[in-house]
LODODO-821984 format. One record per residue: residue number from 1; x, y, z of N, C-alpha, C, CB in turn. Coordinates in pm, whole numbers, always signed. Each point is the difference from the previous one (the first is absolute). Glycine has a CB too. Layout:
! LODODO-821984
<node><pos>NUM</pos><n_u>X</n_u><n_v>Y</n_v><n_w>Z</n_w><ca_u>X</ca_u><ca_v>Y</ca_v><ca_w>Z</ca_w><c_u>X</c_u><c_v>Y</c_v><c_w>Z</c_w><cb_u>X</cb_u><cb_v>Y</cb_v><cb_w>Z</cb_w></node>
...
! end
This chain:
! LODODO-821984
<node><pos>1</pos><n_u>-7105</n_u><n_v>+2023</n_v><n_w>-2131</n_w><ca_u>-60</ca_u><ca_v>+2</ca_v><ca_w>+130</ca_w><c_u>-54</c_u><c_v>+140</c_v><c_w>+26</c_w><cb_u>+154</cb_u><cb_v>-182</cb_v><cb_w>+83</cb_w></node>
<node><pos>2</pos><n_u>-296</n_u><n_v>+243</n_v><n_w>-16</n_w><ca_u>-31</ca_u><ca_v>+87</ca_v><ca_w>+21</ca_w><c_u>+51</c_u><c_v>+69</c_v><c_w>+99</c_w><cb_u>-138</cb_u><cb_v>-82</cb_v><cb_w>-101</cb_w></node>
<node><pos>3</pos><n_u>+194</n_u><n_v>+213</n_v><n_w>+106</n_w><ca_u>+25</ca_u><ca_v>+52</ca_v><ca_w>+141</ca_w><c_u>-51</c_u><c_v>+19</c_v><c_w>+140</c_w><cb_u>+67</cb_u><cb_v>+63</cb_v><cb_w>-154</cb_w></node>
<node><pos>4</pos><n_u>-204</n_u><n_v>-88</n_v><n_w>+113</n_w><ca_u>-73</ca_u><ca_v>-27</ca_v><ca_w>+128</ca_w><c_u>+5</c_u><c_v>-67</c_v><c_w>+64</c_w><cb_u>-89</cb_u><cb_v>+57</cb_v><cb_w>-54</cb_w></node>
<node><pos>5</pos><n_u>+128</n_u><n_v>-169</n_v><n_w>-8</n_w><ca_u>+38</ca_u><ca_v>-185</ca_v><ca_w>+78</ca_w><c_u>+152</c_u><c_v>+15</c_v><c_w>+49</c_w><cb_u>-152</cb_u><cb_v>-187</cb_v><cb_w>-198</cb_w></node>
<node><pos>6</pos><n_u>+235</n_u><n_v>+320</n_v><n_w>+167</n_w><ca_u>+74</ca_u><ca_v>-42</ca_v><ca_w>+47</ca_w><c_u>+40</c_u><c_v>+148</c_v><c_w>+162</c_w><cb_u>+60</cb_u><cb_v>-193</cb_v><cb_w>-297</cb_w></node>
<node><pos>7</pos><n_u>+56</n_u><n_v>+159</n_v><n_w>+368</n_w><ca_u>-3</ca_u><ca_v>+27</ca_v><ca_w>+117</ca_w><c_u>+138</c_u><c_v>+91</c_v><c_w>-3</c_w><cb_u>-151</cb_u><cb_v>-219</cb_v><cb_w>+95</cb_w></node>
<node><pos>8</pos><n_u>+155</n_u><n_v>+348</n_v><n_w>-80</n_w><ca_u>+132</ca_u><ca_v>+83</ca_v><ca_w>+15</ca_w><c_u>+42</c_u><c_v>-10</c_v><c_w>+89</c_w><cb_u>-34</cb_u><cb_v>+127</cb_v><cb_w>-99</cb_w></node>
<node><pos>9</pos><n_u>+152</n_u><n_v>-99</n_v><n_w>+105</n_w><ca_u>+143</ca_u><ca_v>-25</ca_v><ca_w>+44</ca_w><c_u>+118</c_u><c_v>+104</c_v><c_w>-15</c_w><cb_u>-77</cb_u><cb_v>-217</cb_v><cb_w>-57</cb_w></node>
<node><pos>10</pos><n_u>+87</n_u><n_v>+317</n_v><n_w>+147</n_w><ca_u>+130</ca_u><ca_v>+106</ca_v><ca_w>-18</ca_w><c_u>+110</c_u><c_v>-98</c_v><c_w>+49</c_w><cb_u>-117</cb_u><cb_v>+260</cb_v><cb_w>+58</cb_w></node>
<node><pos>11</pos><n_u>+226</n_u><n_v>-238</n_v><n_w>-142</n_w><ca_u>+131</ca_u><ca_v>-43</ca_v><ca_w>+111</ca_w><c_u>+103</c_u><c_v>+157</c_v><c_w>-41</c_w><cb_u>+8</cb_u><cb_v>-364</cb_v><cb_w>-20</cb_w></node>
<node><pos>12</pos><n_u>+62</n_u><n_v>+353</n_v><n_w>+127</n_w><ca_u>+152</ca_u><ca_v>+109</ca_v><ca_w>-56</ca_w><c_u>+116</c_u><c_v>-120</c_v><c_w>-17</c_w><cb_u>-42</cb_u><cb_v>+270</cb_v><cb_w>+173</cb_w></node>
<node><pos>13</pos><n_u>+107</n_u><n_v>-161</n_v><n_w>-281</n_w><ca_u>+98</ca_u><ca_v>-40</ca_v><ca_w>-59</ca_w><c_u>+111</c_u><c_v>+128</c_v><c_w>-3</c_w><cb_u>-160</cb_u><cb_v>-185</cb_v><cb_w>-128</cb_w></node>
<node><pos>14</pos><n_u>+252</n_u><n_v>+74</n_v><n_w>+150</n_w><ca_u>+198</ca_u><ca_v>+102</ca_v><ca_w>+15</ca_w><c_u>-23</c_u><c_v>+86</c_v><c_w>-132</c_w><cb_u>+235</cb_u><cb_v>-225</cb_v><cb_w>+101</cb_w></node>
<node><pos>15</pos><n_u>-170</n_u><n_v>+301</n_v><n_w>-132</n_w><ca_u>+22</ca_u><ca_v>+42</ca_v><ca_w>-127</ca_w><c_u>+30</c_u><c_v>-68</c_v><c_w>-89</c_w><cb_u>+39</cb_u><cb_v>+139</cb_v><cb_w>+80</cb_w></node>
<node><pos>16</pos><n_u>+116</n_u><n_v>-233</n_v><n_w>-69</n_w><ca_u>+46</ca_u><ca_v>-145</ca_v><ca_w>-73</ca_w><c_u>-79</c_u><c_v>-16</c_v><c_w>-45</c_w><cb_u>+116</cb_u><cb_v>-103</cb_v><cb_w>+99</cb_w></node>
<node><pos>17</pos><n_u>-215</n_u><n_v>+5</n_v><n_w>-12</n_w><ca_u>-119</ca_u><ca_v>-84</ca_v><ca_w>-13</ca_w><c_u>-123</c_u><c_v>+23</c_v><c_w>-119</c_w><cb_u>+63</cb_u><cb_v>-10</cb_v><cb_w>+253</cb_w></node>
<node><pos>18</pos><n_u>-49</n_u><n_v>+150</n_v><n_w>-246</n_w><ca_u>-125</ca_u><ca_v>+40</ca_v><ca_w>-31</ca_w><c_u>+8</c_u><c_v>-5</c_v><c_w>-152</c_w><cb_u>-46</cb_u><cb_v>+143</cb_v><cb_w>+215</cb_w></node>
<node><pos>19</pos><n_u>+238</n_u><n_v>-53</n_v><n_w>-258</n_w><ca_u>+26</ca_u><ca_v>-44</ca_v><ca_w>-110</ca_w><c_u>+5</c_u><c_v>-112</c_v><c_w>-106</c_w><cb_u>+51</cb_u><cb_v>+135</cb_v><cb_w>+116</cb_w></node>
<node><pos>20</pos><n_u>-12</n_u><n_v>-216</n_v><n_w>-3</n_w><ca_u>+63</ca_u><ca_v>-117</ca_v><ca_w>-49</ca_w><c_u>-178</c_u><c_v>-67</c_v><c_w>-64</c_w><cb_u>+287</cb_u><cb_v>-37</cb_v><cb_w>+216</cb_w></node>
<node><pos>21</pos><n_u>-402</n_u><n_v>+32</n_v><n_w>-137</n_w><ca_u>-84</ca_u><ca_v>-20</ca_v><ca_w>-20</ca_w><c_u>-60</c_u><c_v>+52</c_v><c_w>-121</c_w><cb_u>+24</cb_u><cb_v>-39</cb_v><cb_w>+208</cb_w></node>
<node><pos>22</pos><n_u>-12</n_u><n_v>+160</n_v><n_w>-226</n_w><ca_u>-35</ca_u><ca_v>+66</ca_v><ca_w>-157</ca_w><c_u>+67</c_u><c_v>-16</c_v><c_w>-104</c_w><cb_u>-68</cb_u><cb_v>+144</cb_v><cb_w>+92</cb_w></node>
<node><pos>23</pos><n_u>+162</n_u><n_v>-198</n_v><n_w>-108</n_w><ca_u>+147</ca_u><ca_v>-62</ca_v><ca_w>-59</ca_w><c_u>-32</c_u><c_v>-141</c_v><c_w>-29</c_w><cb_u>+173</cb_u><cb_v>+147</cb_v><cb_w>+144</cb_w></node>
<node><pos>24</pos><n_u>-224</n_u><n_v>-270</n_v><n_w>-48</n_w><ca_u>-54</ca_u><ca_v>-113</ca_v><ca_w>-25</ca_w><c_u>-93</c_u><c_v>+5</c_v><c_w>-65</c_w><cb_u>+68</cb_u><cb_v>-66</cb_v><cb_w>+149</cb_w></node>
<node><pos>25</pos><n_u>-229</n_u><n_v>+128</n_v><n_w>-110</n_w><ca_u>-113</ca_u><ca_v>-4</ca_v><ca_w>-67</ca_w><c_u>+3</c_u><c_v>+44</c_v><c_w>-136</c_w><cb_u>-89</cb_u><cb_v>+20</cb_v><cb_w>+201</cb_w></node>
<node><pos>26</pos><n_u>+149</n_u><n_v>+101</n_v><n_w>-244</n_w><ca_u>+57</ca_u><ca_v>+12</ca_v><ca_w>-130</ca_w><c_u>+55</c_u><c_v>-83</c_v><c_w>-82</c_w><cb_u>+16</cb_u><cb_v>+149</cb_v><cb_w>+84</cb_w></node>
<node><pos>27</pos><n_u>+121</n_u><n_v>-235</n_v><n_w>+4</n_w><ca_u>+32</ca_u><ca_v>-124</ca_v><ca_w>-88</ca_w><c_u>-109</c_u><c_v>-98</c_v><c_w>-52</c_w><cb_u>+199</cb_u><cb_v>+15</cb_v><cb_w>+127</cb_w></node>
<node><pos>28</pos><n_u>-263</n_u><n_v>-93</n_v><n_w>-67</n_w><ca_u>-132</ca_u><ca_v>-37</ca_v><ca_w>-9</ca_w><c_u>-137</c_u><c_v>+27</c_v><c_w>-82</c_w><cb_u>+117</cb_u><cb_v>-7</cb_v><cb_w>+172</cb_w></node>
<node><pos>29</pos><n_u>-75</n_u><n_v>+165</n_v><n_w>-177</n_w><ca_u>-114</ca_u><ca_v>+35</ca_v><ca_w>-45</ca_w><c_u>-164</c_u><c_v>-14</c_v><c_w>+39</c_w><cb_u>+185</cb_u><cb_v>-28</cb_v><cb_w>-129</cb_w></node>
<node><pos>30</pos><n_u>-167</n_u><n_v>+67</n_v><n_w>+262</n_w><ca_u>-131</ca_u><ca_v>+29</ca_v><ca_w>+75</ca_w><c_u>+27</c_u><c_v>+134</c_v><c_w>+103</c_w><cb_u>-76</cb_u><cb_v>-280</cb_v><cb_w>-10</cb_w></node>
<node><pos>31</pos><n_u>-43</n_u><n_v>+266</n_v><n_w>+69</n_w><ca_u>-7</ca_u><ca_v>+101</ca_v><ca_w>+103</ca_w><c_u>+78</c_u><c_v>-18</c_v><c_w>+85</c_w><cb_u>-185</cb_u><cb_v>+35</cb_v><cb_w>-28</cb_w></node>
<node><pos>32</pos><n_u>+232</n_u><n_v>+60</n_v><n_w>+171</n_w><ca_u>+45</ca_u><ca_v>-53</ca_v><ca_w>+141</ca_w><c_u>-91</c_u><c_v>-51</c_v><c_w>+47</c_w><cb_u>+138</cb_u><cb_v>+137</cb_v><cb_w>+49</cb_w></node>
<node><pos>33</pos><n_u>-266</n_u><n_v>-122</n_v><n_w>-34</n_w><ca_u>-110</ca_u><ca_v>-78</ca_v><ca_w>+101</ca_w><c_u>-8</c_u><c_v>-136</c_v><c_w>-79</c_w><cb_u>-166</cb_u><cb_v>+221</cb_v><cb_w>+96</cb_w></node>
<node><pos>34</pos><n_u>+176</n_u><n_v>-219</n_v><n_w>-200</n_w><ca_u>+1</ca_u><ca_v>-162</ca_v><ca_w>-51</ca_w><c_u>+91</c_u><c_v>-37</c_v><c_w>-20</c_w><cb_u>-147</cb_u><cb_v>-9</cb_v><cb_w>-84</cb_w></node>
<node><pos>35</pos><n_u>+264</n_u><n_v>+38</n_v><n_w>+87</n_w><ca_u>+161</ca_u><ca_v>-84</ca_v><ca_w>+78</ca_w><c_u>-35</c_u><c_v>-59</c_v><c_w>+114</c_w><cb_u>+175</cb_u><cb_v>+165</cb_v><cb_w>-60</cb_w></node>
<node><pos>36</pos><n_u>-192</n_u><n_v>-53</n_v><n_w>+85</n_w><ca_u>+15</ca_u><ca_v>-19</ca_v><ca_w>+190</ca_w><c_u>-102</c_u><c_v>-112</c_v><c_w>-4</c_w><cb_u>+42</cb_u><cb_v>+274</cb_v><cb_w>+135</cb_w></node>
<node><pos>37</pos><n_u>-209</n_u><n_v>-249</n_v><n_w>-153</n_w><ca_u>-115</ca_u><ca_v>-152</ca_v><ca_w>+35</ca_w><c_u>+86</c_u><c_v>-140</c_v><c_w>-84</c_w><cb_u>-301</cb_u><cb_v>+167</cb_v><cb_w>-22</cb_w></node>
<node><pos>38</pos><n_u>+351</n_u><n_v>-128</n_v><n_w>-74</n_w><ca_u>+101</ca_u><ca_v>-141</ca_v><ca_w>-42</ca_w><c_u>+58</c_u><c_v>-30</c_v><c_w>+75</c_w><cb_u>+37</cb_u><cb_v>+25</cb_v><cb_w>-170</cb_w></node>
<node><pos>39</pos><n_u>+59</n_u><n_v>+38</n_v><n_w>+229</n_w><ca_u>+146</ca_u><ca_v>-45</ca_v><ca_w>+81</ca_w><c_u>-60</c_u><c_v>-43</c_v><c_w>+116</c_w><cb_u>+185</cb_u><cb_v>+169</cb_v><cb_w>-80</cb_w></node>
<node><pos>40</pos><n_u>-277</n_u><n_v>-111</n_v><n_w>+135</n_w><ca_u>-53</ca_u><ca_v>-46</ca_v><ca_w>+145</ca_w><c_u>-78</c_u><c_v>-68</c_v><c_w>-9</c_w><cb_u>+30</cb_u><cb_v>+148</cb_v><cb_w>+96</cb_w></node>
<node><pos>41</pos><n_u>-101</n_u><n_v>-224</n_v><n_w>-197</n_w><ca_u>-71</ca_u><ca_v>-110</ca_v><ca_w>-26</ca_w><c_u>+129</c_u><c_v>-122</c_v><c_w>-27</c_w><cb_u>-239</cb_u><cb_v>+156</cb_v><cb_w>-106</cb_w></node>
<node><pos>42</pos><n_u>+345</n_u><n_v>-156</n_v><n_w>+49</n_w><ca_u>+53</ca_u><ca_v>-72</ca_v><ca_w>-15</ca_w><c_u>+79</c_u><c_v>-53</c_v><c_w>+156</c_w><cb_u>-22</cb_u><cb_v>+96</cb_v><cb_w>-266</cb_w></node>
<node><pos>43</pos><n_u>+60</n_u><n_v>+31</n_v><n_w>+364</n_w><ca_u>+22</ca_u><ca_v>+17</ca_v><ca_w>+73</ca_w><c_u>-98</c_u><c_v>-78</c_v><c_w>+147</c_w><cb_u>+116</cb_u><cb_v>+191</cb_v><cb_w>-186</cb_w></node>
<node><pos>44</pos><n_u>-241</n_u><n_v>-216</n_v><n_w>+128</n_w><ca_u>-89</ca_u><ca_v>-31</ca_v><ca_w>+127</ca_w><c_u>-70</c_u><c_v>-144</c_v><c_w>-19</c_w><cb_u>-52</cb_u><cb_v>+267</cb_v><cb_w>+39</cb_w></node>
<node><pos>45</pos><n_u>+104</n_u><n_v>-333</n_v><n_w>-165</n_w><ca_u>+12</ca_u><ca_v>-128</ca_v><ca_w>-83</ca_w><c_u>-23</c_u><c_v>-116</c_v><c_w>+115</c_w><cb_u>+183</cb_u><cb_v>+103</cb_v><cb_w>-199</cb_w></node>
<node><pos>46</pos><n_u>-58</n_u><n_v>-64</n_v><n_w>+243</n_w><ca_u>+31</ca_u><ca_v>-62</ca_v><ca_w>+129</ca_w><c_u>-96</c_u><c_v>-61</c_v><c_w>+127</c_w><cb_u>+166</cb_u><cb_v>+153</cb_v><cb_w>-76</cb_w></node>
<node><pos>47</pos><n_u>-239</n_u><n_v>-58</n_v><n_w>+104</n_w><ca_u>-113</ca_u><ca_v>+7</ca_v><ca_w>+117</ca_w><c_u>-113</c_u><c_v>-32</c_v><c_w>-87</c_w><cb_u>+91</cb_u><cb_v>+187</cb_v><cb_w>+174</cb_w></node>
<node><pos>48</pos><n_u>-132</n_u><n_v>-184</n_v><n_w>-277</n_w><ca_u>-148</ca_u><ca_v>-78</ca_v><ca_w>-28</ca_w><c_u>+18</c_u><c_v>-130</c_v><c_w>+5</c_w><cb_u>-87</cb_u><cb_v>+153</cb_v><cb_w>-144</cb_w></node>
<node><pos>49</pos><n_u>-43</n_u><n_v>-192</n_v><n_w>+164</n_w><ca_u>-42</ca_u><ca_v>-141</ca_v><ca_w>+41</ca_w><c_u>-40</c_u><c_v>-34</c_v><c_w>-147</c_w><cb_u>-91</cb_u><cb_v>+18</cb_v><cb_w>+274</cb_w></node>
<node><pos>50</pos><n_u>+114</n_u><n_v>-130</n_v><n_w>-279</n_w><ca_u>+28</ca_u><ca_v>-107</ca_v><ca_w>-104</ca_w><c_u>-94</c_u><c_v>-145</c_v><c_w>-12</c_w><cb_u>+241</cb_u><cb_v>+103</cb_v><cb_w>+43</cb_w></node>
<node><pos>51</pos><n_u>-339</n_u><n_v>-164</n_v><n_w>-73</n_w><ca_u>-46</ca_u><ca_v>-98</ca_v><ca_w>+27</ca_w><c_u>+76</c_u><c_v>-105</c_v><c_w>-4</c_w><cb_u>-162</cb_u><cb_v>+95</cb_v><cb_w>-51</cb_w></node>
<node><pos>52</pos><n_u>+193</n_u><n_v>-206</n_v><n_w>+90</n_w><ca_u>+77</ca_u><ca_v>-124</ca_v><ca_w>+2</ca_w><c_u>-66</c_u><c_v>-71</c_v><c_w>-109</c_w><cb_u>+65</cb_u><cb_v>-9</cb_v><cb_w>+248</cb_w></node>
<node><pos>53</pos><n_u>+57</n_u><n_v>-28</n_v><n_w>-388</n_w><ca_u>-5</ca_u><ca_v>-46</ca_v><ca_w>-85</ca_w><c_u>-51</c_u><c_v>-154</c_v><c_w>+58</c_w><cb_u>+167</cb_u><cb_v>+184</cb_v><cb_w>-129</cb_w></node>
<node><pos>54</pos><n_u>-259</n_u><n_v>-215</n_v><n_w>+26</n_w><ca_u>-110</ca_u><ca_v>-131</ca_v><ca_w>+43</ca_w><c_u>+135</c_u><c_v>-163</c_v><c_w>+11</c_w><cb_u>-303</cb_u><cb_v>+135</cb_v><cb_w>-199</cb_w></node>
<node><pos>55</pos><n_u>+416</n_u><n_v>-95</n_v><n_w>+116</n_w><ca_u>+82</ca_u><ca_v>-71</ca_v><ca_w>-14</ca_w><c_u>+92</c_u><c_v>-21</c_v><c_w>+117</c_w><cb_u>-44</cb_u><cb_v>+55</cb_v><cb_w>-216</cb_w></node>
<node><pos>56</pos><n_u>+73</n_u><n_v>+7</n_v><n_w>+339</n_w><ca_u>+54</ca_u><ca_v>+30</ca_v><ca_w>+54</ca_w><c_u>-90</c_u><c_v>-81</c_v><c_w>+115</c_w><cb_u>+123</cb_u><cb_v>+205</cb_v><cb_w>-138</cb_w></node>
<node><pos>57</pos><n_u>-230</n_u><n_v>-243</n_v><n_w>+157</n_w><ca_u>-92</ca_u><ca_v>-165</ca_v><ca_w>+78</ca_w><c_u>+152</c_u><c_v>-104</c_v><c_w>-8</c_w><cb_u>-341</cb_u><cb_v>+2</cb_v><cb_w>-146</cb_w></node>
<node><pos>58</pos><n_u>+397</n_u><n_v>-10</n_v><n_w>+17</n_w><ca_u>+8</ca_u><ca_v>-156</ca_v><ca_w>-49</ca_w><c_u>+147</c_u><c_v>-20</c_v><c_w>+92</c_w><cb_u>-133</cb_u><cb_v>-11</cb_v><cb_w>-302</cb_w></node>
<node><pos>59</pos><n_u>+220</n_u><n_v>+142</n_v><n_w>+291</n_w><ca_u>+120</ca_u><ca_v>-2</ca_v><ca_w>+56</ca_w><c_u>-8</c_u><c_v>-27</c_v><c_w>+143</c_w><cb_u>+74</cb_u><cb_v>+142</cb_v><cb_w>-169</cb_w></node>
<node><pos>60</pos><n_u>-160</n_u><n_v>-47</n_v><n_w>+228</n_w><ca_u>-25</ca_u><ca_v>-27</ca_v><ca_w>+117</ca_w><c_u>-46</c_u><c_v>-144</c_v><c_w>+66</c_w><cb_u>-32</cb_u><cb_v>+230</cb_v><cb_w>-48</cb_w></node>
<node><pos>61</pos><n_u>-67</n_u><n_v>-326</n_v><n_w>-13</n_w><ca_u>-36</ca_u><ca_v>-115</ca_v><ca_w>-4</ca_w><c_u>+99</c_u><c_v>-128</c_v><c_w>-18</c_w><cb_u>-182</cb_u><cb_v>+140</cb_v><cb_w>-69</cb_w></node>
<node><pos>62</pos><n_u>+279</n_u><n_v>-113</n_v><n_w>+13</n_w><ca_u>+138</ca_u><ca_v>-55</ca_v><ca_w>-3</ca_w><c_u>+65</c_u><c_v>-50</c_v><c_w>+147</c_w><cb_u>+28</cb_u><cb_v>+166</cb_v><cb_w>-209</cb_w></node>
<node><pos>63</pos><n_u>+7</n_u><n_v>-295</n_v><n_w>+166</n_w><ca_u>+43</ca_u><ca_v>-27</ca_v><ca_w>+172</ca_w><c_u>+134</c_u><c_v>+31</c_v><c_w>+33</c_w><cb_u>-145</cb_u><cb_v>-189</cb_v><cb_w>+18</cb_w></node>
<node><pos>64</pos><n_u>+213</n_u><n_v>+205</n_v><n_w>-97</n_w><ca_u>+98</ca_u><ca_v>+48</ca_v><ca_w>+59</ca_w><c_u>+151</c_u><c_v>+33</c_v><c_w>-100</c_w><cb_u>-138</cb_u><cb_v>-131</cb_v><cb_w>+211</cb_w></node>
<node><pos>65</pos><n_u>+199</n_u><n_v>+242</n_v><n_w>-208</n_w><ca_u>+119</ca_u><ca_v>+23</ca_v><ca_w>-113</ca_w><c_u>+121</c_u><c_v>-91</c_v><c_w>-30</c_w><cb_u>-54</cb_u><cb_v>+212</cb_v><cb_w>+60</cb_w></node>
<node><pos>66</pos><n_u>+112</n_u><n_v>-273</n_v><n_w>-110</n_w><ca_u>+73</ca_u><ca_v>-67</ca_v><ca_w>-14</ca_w><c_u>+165</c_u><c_v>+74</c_v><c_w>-15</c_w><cb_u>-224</cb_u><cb_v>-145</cb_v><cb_w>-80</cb_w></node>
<node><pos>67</pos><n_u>+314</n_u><n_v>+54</n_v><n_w>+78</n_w><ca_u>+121</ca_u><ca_v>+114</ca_v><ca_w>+85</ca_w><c_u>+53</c_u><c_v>+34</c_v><c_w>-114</c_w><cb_u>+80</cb_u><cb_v>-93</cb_v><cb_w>+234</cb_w></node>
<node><pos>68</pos><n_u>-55</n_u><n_v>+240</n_v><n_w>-294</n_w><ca_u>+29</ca_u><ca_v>+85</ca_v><ca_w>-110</ca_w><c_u>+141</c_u><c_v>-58</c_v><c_w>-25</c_w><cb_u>-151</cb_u><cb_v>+223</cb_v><cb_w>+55</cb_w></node>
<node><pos>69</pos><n_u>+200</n_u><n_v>-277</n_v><n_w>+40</n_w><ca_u>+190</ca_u><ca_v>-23</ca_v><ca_w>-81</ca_w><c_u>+14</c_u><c_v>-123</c_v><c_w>-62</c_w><cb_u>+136</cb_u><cb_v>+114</cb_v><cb_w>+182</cb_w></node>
<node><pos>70</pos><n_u>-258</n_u><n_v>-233</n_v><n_w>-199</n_w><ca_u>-19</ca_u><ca_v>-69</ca_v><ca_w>-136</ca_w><c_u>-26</c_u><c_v>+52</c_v><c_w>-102</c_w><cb_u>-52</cb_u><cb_v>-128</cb_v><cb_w>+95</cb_w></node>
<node><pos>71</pos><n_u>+8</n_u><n_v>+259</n_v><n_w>-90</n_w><ca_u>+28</ca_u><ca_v>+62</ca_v><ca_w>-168</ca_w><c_u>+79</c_u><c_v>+62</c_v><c_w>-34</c_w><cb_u>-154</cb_u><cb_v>+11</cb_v><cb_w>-25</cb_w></node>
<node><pos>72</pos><n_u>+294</n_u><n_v>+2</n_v><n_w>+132</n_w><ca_u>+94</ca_u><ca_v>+78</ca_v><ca_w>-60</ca_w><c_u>+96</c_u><c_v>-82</c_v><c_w>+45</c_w><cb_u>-87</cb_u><cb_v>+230</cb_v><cb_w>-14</cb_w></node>
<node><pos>73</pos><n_u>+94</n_u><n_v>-372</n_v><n_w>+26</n_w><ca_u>+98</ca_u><ca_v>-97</ca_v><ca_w>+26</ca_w><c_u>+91</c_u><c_v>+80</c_v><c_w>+130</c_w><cb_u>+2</cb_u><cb_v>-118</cb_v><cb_w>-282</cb_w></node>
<node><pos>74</pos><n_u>-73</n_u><n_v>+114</n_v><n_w>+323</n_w><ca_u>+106</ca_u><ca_v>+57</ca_v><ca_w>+217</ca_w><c_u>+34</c_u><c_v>+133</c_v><c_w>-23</c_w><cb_u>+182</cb_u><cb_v>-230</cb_v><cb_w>+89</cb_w></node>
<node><pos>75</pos><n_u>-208</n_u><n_v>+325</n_v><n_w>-230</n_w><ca_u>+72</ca_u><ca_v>+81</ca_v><ca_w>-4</ca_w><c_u>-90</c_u><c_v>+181</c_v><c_w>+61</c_w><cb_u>+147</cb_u><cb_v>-209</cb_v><cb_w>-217</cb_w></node>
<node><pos>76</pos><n_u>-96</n_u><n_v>+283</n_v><n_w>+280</n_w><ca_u>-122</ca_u><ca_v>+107</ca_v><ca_w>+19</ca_w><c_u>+110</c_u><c_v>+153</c_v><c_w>-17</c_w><cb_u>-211</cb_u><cb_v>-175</cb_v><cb_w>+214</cb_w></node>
! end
């Protein structure tokens, strides 16, 4: 990715932190700024939007669930 496309970002960090961070990226074997865009990409996973799998019509279209403790004989 070019650096131009991308957008800086200072944060502070404890001392701990800061170590512990140069200590990880090393394990790894990358930079801290590319730990860190890993971890906080993995970290922000969460909040992207997702298109709704085309399969996911059919469930919905379904009239109605049938009661889960016929497949486990009464048991939960």
């Amino acid at each position: 990715m070019a650096l131009s496309r991308k957008k800086a970002t200072t944060i502070a960090l404890d001392p701990a932190d800061d170590r512990l961070l140069t200590r990880a990226a090393r394990e790894r074997g990358v930079s801290r700024a590319e730990f860190i865009r890993r971890q906080l990409s993995l970290a922000l996973e969460q909040y992207r939007r997702h298109p709704m799998p085309r399969s996911a019509a059919v469930v919905r279209s379904l009239p109605q669930r049938g009661d889960e403790g016929e497949l486990f004989g009464g048991r939960r």
